[in-house]
N, C-alpha and C positions, 0 to 999 in steps of 0.2 A: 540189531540182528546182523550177523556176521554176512557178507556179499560172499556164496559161493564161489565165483569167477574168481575170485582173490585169492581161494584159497587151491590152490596145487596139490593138495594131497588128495580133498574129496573127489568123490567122482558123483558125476552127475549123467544118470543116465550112459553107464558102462565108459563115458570119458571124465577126465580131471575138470578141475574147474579151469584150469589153465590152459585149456586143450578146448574145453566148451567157450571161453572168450576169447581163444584164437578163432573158430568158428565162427561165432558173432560178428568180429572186425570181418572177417571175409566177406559175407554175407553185406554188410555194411557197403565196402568197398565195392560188390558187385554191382548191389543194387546202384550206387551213385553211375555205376558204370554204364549200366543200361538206362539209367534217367537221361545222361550226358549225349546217349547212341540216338535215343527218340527224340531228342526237341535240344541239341545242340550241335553243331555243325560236327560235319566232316575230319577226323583229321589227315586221313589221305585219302587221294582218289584212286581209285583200283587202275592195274593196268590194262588199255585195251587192248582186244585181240587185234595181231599184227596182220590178219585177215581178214579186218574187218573192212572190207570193198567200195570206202568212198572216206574223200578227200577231207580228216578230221578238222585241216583248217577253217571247213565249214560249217564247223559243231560249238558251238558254246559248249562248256564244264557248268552241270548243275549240280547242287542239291537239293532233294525234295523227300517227297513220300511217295509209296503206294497207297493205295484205298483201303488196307488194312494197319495204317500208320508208322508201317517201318521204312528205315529211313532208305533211300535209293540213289545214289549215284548215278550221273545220266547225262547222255549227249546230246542237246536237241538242235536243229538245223537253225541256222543265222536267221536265214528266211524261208517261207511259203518254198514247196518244192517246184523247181524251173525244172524242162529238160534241157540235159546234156546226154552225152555218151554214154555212159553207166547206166541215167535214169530210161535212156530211148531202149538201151538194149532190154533191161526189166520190163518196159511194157511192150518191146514185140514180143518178149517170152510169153508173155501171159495172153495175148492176142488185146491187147489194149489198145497198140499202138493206130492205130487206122483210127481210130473212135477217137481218139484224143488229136488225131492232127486234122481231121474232119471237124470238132470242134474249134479249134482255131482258125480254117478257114473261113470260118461261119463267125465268128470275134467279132468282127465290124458292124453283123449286121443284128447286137447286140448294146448298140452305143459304146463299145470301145474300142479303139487304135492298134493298131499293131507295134507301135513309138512307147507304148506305155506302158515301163517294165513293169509295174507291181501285178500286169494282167495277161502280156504277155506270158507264152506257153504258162501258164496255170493248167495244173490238170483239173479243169473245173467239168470234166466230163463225167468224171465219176463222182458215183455216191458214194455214200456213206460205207456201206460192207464194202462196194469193188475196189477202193481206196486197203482194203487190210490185205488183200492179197499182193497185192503192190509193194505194202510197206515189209509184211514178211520175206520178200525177195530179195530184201536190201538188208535183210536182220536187223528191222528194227519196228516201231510200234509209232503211236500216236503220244501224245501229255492226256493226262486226266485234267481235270478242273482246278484240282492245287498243284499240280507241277506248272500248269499253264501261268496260272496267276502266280507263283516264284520264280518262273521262266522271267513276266515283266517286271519285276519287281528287284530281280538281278538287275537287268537292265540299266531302269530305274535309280536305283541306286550306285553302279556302275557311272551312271551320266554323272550324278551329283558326288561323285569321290568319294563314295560311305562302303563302295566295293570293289574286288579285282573280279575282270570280268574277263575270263582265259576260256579260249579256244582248243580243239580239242589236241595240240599240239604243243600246250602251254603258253600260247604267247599271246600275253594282253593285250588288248582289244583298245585302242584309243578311243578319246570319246568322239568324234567325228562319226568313226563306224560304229560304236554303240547306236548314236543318236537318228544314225542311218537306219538301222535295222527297228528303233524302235517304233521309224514315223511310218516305215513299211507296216508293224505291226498296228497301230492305234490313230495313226494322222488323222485328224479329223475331216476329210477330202474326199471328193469324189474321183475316183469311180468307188463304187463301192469293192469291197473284196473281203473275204471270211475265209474260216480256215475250221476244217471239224476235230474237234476231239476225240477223247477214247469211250466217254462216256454217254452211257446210255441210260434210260429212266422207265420205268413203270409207276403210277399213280393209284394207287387203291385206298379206298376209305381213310382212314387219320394218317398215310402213310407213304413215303417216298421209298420207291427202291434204284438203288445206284448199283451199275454194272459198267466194269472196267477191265483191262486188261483182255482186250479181244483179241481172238485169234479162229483161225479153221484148219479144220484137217485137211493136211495135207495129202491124202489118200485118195481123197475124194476126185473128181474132176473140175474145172474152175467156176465152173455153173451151177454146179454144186455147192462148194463151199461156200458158195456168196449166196446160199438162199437164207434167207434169216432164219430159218428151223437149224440152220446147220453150223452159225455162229459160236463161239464156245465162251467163255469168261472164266479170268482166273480170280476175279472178287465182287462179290456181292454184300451190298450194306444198305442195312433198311433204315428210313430218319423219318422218324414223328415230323407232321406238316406245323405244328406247332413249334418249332426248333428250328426252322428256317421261314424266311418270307415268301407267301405266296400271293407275291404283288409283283406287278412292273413297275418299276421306274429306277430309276436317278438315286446312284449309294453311293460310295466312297468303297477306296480298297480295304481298310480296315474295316469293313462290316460281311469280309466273308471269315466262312469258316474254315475247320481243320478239312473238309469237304471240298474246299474251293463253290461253298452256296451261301447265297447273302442272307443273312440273317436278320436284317435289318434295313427300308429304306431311308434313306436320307439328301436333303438339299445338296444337288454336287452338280457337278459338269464331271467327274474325272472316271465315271464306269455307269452304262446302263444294263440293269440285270434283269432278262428276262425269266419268269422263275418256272419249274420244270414241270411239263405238262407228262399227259402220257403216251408214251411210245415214241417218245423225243428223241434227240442227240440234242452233244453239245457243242455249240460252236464259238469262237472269237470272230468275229466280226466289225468292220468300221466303217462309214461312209463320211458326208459331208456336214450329219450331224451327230453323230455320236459312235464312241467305241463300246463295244459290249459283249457281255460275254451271255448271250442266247441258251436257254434249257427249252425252245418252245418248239423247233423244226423238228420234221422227220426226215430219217434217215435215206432218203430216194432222192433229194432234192440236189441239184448240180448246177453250173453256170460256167459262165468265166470267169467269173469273178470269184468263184469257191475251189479253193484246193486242201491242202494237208503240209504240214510242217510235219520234218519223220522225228523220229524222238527213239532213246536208245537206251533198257537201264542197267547198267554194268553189276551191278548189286544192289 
C-alpha cells in the first residue's frame, strides 16, 4: 500500500500529502519541544526587572516548577531573611516593625545570643500568613516543597562540581560561600532554626490536598488580608495518600517527588520527612539532630529561630 505523505499530488483531508507530512514533522518537533520546556533545563534565564528593589547579588538563579509542573525561572535568597534597610523599611510600612524588634529584644530569653548569626534579626515573629504580606512588599513569594528541595540540591551539587551556582547578577558563587549558605540551611547544630514555605495542606479521607502560590488582596486592610478566610492561591492539587508516605521518619532526597513529598521511607541520616497533616504548612527546618523538611505544623506558630527565605518567579 502506497504511504500517502509520499505522494504530493494526493490530498488528504483538503491538504497534499506533502503538505499533511510537513505538518506531521512540526507537530513532531513541537511536541519534543514542550517535552525539552517540562523536564529539561533552562535554556535562558529571563531578564530581571531593573526595579526590582533588592540587592540580586543576594539571590541564587534557579530552575524549578510551579505546582501545576511548568517550568519557573526564580530567584531565591542566599539565606533566611535578616533585616537591613530595605527589609526594616517593608516592615515599618506594614506596621510590623515594633513586633519584630520587640521579638529580638526578648532573643536571649529564648536560649539564644544576640552573637548568633543564623538567629540573629530572624523575623521569627511572624507567622505563617503575616509573613505573605511582607514578602509581597518586596515583589516576591515564598519556594513550594520542590523548588525548596532544587533550591538544595543546586546547592548540593554546586558544592560537589556537578553545577554552576550563579547569583542573581551572574556571578558564580565559589564553593566556600555555597557551603556557607548550605550549613546555614541544613547544619546539623543547635540552635535550632526553620524557615516556612508556600505550602499549605488539607487532609480528607484517601486524599491530600496542596495549595500554593499564596497571596492577599491588596484592597483589603492589613488585618484583613492575613485573616486565613481572606488568603487566596494560584494552585491547587489533590494526591491520593496512597502515592505518598504517610509516615515520619528518615528518607533520602531521592525518595520525594514531582511534589517535593516523600514517597517512600528509608534508612538515611540525610533528610527527615514529616508527612502532611491537616491544616498544616510547610516548613525546612534543622537543629542538632536532624534536617527536615516538616508537613505537620500550623500556620500561627513563630520563634526566633523561624523565619522566611523570600523566593522570586520570573516565568
Amino acid at each position: 500500500m502506497s504511504n500517502p505523505f509520499y505522494d504530493p499530488k494526493r490530498r488528504i483531508h483538503l491538504r497534499t500529502g506533502e503538505e499533511a507530512y510537513q505538518d506531521y514533522l512540526d507537530r513532531r518537533k513541537k511536541d519534543k519541544s514542550d517535552i525539552k520546556g517540562k523536564k529539561g533545563k533552562q535554556k535562558t534565564f529571563p531578564k530581571i526587572d531593573p526595579d526590582f528593589p533588592l540587592d540580586l547579588s543576594k539571590f541564587i538563579k534557579l530552575n524549578s516548577f510551579t505546582s501545576d509542573g511548568n517550568p519557573a525561572s526564580m530567584l531565591v535568597a542566599k539565606y533566611a531573611m535578616q533585616i537591613n534597610q530595605e527589609i526594616g523599611q517593608a516592615l515599618n510600612s506594614l506596621g510590623y516593625l515594633a513586633q519584630v524588634k520587640d521579638a529580638q529584644n526578648n532573643i536571649t530569653q529564648k536560649g539564644y545570643t544576640k552573637e548568633n548569626i543564623w538567629v540573629n534579626d530572624r523575623l521569627g515573629s511572624l507567622n505563617w500568613y503575616e509573613q505573605i504580606p511582607l514578602a509581597e512588599s518586596l515583589g516576591c513569594s515564598r519556594m513550594n516543597n520542590k523548588q525548596a528541595l532544587d533550591f538544595h540540591n543546586l546547592l548540593a551539587n554546586g558544592l560537589e562540581g556537578k553545577a554552576v551556582v550563579s547569583d542573581g547578577r551572574d556571578n558564580a558563587l565559589d564553593k566556600d560561600e555555597i557551603n556557607d549558605i548550605l550549613e546555614k540551611l541544613k547544619k546539623k547544630e543547635d540552635p535550632w532554626r526553620s524557615e516556612y514555605l508556600d505550602t499549605r495542606f488539607e487532609v480528607a479521607d484517601d486524599k491530600v490536598i496542596m495549595y500554593s502560590g499564596h497571596y492577599t488582596d491588596l484592597g483589603l486592610s492589613l488585618q484583613e488580608r492575613i485573616k486565613p478566610e481572606n488568603i487566596k492561591y494560584k494552585f491547587k492539587k489533590e494526591l491520593l495518600k496512597n502515592n505518598i508516605s504517610m509516615q515520619d521518619g528518615w528518607t533520602k532526597f531521592k525518595n520525594f517527588n514531582e511534589d517535593g513529598l516523600c514517597n517512600a521511607l528509608e534508612q538515611s541520616n540525610e533528610i527527615y520527612s514529616w508527612f502532611p497533616r491537616n491544616n498544616a504548612v510547610a516548613r525546612l527546618s534543622a537543629n542538632s539532630y536532624w534536617f527536615d523538611l516538616g508537613c505537620g505544623r500550623g500556620p500561627l506558630d513563630s520563634g526566633p529561630g523561624l523565619g522566611m527565605r523570600l523566593a522570586k518567579i520570573l516565568r
